[in-house]
C-alpha positions in Angstrom: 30.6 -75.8 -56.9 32.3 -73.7 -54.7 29.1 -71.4 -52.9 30.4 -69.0 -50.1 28.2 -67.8 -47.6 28.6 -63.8 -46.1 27.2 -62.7 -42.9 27.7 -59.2 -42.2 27.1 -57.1 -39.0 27.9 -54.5 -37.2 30.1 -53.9 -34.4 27.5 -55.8 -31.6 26.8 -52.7 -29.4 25.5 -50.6 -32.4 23.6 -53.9 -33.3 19.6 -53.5 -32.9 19.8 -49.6 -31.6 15.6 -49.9 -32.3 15.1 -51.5 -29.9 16.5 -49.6 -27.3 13.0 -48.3 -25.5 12.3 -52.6 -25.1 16.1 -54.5 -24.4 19.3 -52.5 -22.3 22.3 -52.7 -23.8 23.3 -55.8 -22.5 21.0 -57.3 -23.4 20.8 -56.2 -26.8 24.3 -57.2 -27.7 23.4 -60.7 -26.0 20.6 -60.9 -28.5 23.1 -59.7 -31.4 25.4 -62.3 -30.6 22.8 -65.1 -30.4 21.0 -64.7 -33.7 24.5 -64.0 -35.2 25.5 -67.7 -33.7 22.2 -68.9 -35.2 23.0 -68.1 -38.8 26.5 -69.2 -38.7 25.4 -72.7 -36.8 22.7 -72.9 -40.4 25.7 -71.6 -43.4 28.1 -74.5 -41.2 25.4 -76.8 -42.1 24.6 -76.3 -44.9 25.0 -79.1 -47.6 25.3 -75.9 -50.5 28.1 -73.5 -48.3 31.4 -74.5 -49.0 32.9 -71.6 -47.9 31.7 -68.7 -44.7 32.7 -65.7 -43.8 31.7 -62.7 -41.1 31.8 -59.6 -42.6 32.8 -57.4 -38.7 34.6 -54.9 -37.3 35.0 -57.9 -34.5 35.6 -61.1 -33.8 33.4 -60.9 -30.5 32.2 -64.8 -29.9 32.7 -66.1 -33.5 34.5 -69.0 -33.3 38.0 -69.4 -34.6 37.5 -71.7 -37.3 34.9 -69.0 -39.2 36.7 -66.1 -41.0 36.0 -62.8 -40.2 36.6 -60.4 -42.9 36.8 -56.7 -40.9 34.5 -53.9 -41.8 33.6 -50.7 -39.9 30.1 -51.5 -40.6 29.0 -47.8 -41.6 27.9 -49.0 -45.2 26.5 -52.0 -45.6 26.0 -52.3 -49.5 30.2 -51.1 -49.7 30.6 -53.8 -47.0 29.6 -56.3 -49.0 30.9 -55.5 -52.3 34.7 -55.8 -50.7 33.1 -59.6 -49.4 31.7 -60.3 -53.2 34.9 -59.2 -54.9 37.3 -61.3 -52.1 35.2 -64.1 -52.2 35.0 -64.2 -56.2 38.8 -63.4 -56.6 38.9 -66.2 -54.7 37.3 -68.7 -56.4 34.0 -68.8 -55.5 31.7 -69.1 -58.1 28.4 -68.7 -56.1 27.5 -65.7 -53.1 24.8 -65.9 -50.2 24.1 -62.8 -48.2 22.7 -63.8 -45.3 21.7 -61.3 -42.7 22.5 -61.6 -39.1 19.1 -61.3 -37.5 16.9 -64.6 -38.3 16.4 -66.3 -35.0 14.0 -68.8 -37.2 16.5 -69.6 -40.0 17.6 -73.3 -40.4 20.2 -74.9 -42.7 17.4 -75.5 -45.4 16.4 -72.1 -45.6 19.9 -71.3 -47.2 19.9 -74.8 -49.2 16.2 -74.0 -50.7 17.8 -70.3 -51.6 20.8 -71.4 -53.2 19.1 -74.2 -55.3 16.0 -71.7 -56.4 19.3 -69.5 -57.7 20.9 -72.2 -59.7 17.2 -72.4 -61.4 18.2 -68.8 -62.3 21.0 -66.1 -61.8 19.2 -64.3 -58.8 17.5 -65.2 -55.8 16.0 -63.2 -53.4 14.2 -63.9 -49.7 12.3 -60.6 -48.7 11.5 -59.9 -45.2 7.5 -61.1 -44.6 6.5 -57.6 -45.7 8.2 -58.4 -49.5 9.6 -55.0 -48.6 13.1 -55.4 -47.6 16.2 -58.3 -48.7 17.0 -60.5 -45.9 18.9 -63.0 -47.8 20.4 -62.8 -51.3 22.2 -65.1 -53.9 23.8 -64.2 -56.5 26.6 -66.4 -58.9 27.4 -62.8 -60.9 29.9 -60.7 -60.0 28.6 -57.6 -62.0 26.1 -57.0 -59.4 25.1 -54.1 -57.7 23.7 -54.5 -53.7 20.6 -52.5 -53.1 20.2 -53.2 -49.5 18.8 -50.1 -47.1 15.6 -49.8 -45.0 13.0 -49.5 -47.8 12.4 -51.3 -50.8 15.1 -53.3 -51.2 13.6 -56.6 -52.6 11.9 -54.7 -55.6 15.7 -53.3 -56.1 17.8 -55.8 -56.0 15.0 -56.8 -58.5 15.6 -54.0 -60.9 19.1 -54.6 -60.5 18.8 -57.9 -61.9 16.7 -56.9 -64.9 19.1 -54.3 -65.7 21.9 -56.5 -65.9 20.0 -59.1 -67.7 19.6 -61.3 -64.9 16.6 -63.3 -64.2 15.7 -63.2 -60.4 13.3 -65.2 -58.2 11.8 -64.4 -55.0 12.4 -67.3 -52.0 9.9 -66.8 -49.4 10.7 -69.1 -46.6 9.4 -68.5 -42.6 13.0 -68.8 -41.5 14.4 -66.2 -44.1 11.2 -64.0 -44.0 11.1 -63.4 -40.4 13.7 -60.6 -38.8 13.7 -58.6 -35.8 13.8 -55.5 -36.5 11.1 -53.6 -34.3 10.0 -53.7 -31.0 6.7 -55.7 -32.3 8.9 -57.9 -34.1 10.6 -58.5 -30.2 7.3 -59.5 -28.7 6.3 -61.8 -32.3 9.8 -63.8 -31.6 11.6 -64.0 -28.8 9.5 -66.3 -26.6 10.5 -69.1 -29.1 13.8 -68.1 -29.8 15.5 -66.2 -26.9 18.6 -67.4 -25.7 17.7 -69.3 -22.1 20.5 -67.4 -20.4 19.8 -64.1 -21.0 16.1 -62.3 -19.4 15.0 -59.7 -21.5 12.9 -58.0 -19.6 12.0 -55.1 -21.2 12.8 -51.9 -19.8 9.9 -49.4 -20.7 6.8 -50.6 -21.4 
C-alpha cells in the first residue's frame, strides 16, 4: 500500500521562537535542524512509508534524495492540505503527519501509528498532555486538519466523527514527547542534543 509520510516546518529561523529567553538563534535553528533530521532518519526507516516528503519554505540540510514540497509556513493546517491533496492525486492511498519536533521518535513510533490506522480510518498520537496532535494518519482524503496550539487531539477527533470516521488515539513516548517550552528544553535535551552544538542557555 502506497503510505506517504509529510513533515512540515517552518522556515528554521522562525522554528522554536519560545524558546528564545533559553537557546540564541543559532542555536535554535541548530536544534530545528536536528530534530527535523531525526524524524526524516525514522519516515526513511520506516517499513510502512513508501513515500516522504518536507513540507518547507527551504531545503536548508535536507538531503537531496527527500522531496521538499515549498510552503511559506504561515498556516499550517492550509500547508498541509496542499501535501494531502499532492500526495493523494498522486497515488497515495495512506497520509502520516508527522511533526518536526520529536527528538525521541523512532521508526516504530510511525510503524505502530500507521498499523493502529489500518485497524480504523483515523489515528491520532497526542502530545503527553492528550492536548495537542503531534502525529496524524489518515487514509481519507475528505478530511479536515485541526492542528493549532490548543485542543487539537479532541478535534481532529470531532473531525473524524463528523465525517464518519472512526479514530484511535496512539500514545507512544517517542510521538508524545515535543519540545515546545522552555521546561520541555530542560525534560529533553540532555538525552537528545546534538553533540556539536552547546546550548547553553542564555537567561536563566
Amino acid at each position: 500500500m502506497s503510505c506517504w509520510a509529510v513533515i512540515p516546518i517552518k522556515p528554521r529561523t522562525r522554528c522554536k521562537s519560545r524558546l528564545a529567553m533559553a537557546l540564541p538563534p543559532e542555536a535554535r535553528v541548530e536544534l530545528a535542524r536536528w530534530m527535523l533530521a531525526k524524524a526524516i532518519e525514522c519516515a526513511s526507516a520506516s517499513v510502512e512509508v513508501t513515500h516522504l516528503i518536507v513540507v518547507s519554505a527551504e531545503r536548508d540540510e535536507v538531503p537531496t534524495s527527500v522531496e521538499v514540497l515549498w510552503d511559506g509556513g504561515y498556516n499550517l493546517n492550509s500547508a498541509l492540505e496542499r501535501a494531502r491533496d499532492a500526495a493523494f492525486s498522486r497515488g497515495a492511498r495512506e497520509l502520516v503527519i508527522v511533526h518536526a519536533d520529536l527528538p525521541g521518535l523512532k521508526s516504530a513510533d510511525i510503524d505502530d501509528l500507521v498499523r493502529a490506522g489500518r485497524r480504523c480510518d483515523v489515528a491520532i498520537a497526542p502530545d503527553r498532555m492528550s492536548n495537542g496532535t503531534n502525529a496524524l494518519y489518515l487514509r481519507q482524503p475528505q478530511f479536515q486538519f485541526q492542528f493549532g496550539d490548543e485542543g487539537s487531539c479532541r478535534r481532529h477527533e470531532a473531525e473524524a466523527l463528523a465525517r464518519g470516521l472512526q479514530s484511535t488515539r496512539v500514545e507512544r513516548a517517542g510521538l508524545a514527547h515535543d519540545v515546545d517550552t522552555v521546561e520541555d528544553l530542560q525534560r529533553y535535551l540532555p538525552w537528545y542534543a546534538p553533540r556539536r552544538v552547546s546550548f547553553t542557555p542564555v537567561v536563566a
